[in-house]
DSSP file (Angstrom, degrees, kcal/mol; ACC not computed):
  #  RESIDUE AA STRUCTURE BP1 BP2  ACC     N-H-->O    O-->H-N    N-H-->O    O-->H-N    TCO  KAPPA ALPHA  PHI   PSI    X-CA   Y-CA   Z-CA
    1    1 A X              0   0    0      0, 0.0     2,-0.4     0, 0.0     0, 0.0   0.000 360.0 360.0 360.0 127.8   84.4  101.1   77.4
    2    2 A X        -     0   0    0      0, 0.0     2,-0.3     0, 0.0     0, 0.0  -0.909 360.0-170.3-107.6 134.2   83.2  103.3   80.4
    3    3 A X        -     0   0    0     -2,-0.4     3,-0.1     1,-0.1     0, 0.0  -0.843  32.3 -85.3-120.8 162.3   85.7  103.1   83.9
    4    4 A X        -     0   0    0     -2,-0.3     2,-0.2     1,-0.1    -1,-0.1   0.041  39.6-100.9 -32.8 158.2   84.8  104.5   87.4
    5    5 A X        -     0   0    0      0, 0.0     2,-0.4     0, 0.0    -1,-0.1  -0.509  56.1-111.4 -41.6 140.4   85.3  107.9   88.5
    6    6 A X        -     0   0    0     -2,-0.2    -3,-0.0    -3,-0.1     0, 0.0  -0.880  35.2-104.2-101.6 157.9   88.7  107.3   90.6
    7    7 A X     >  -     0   0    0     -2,-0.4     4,-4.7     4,-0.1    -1,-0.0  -0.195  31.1-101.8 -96.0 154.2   88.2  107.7   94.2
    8    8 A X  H  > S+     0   0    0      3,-0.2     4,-1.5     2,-0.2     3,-0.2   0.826 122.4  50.4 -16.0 -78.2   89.6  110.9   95.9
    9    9 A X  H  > S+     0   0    0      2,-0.3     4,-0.8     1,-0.3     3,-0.5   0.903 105.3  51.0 -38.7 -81.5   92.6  108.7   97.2
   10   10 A X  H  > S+     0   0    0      1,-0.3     4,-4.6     2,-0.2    -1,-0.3   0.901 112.2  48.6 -40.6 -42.9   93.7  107.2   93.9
   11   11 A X  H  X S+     0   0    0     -4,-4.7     4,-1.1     2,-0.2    -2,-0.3   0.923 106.4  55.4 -89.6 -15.0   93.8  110.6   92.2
   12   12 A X  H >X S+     0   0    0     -4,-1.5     3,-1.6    -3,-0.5     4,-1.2   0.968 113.2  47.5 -28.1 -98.9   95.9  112.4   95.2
   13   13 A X  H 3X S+     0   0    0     -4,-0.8     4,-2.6     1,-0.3    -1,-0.2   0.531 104.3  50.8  -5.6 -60.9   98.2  109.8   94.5
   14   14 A X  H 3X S+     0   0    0     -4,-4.6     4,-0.9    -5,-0.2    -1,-0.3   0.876 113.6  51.8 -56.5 -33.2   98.4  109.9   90.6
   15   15 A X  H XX S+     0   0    0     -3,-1.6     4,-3.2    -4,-1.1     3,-1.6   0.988 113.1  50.9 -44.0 -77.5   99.1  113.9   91.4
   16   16 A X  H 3X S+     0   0    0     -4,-1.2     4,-1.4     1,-0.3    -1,-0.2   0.718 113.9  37.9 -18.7 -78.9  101.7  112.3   93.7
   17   17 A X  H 3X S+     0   0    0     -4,-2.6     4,-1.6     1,-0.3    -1,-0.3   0.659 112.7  51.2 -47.1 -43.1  103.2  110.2   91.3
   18   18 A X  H <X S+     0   0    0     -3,-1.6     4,-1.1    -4,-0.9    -1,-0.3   0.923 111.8  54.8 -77.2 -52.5  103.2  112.4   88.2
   19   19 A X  H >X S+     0   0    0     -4,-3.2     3,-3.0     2,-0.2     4,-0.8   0.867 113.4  42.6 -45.3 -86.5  105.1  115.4   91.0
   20   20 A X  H 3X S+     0   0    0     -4,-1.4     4,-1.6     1,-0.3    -2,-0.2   0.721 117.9  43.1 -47.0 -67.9  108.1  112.7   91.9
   21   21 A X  H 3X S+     0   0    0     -4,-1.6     4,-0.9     2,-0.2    -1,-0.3   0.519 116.3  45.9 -85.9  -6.1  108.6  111.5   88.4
   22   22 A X  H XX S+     0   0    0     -3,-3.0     3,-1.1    -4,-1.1     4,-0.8   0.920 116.9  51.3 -92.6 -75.4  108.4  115.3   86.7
   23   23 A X  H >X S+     0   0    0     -4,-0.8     4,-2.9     1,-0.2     3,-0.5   0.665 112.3  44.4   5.9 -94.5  111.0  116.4   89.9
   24   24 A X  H 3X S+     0   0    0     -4,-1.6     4,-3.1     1,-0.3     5,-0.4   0.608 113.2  50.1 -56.8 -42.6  113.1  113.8   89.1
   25   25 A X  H <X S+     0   0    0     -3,-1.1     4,-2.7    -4,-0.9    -1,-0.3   0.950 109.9  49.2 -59.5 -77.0  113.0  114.4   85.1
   26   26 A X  H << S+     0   0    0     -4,-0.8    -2,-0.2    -3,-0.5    -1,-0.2   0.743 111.0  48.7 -66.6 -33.8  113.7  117.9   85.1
   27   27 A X  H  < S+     0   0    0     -4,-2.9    -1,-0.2    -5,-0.5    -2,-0.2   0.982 124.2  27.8 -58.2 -55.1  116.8  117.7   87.5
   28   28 A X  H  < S-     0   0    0     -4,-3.1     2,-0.4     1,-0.2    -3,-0.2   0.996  94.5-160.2 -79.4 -41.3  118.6  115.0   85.9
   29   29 A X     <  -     0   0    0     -4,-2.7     2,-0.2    -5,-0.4    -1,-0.2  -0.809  44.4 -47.7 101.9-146.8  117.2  115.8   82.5
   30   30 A X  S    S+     0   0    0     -2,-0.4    -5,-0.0     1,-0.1    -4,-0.0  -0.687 100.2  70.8-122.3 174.8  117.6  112.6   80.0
   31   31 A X        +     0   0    0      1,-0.4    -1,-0.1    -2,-0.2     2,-0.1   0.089  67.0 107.7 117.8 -43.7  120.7  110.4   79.3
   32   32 A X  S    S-     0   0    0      1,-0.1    -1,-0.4    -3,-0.1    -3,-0.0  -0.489  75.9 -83.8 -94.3 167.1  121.3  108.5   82.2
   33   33 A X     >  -     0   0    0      1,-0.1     4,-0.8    -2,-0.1    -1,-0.1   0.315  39.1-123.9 -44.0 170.3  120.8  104.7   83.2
   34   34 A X  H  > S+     0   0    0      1,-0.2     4,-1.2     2,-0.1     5,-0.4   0.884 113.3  63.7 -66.0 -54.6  117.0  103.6   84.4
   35   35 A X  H  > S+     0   0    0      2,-0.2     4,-1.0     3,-0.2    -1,-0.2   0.776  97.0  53.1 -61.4 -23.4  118.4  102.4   87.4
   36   36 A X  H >> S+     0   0    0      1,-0.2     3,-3.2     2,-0.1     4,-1.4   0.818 118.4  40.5 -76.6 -63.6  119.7  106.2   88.5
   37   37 A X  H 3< S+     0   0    0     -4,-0.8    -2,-0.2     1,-0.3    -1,-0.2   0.380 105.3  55.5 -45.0  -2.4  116.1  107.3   87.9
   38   38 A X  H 3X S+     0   0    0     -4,-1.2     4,-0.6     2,-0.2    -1,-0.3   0.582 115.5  47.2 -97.1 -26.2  114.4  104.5   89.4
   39   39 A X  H <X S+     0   0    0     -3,-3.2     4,-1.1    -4,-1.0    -2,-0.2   0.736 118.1  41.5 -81.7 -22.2  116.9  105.6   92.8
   40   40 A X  H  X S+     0   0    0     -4,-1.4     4,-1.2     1,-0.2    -1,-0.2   0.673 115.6  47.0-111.3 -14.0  116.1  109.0   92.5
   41   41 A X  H  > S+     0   0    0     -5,-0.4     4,-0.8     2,-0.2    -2,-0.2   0.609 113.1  52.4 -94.6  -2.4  112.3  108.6   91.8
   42   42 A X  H  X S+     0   0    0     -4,-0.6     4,-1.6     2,-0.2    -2,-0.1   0.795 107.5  43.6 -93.9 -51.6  112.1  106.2   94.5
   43   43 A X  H >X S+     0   0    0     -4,-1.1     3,-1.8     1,-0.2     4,-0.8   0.992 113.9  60.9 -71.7 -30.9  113.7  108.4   97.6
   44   44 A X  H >X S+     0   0    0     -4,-1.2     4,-2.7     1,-0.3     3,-1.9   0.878 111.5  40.3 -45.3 -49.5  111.1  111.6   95.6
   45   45 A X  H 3X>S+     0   0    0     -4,-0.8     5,-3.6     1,-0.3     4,-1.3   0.803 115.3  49.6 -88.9 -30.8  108.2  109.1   96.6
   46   46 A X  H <<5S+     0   0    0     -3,-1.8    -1,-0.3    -4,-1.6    -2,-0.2   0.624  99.6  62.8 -40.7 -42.0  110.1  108.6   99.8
   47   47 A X  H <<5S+     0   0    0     -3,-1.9    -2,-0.3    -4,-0.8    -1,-0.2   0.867 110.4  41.0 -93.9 -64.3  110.3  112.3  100.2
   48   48 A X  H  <5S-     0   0    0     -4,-2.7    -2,-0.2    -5,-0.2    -3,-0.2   0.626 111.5-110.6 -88.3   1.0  106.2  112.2  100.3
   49   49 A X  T  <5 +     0   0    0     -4,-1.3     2,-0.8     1,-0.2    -3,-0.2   0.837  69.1 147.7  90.0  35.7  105.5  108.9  102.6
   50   50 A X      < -     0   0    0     -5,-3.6    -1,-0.2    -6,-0.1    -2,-0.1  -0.799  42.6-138.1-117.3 118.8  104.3  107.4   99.7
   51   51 A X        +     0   0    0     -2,-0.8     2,-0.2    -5,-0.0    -5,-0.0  -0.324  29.9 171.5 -72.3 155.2  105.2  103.2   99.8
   52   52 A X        -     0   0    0     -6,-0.0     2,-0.4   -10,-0.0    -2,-0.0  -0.938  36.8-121.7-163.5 157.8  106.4  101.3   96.8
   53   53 A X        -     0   0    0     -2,-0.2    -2,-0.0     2,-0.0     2,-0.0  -0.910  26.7-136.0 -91.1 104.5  107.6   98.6   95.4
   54   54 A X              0   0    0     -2,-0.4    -2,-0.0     1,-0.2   -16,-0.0  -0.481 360.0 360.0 -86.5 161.6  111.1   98.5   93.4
   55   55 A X              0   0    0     -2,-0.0    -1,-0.2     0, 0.0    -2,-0.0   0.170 360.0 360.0 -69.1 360.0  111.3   96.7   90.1
């Protein structure tokens, strides 16, 4: 199966995405509920003016 190149945009973004959720992982570490890490990965993404959608 062959897929696109992804566009400039989309991979600045995955960078993005992969940053907030490695942040957030190495501060709190493991152990806690989803739901703190889905609040703390949320304001990270927040942090960079990047919009989302919560679960």
């Amino acid at each position: 199966m062959k897929y696109e190149p992804l566009s400039d945009r989309e991979e600045w973004l995955g960078t993005q995405i992969v940053d907030c959720a490695y942040k957030v992982h190495t501060a709190l570490g493991h152990g806690l509920l989803e739901k703190v890490y889905e609040i703390c990965f949320c304001h990270e993404l927040t942090k960079k003016g990047i919009q989302y959608l919560r679960q």
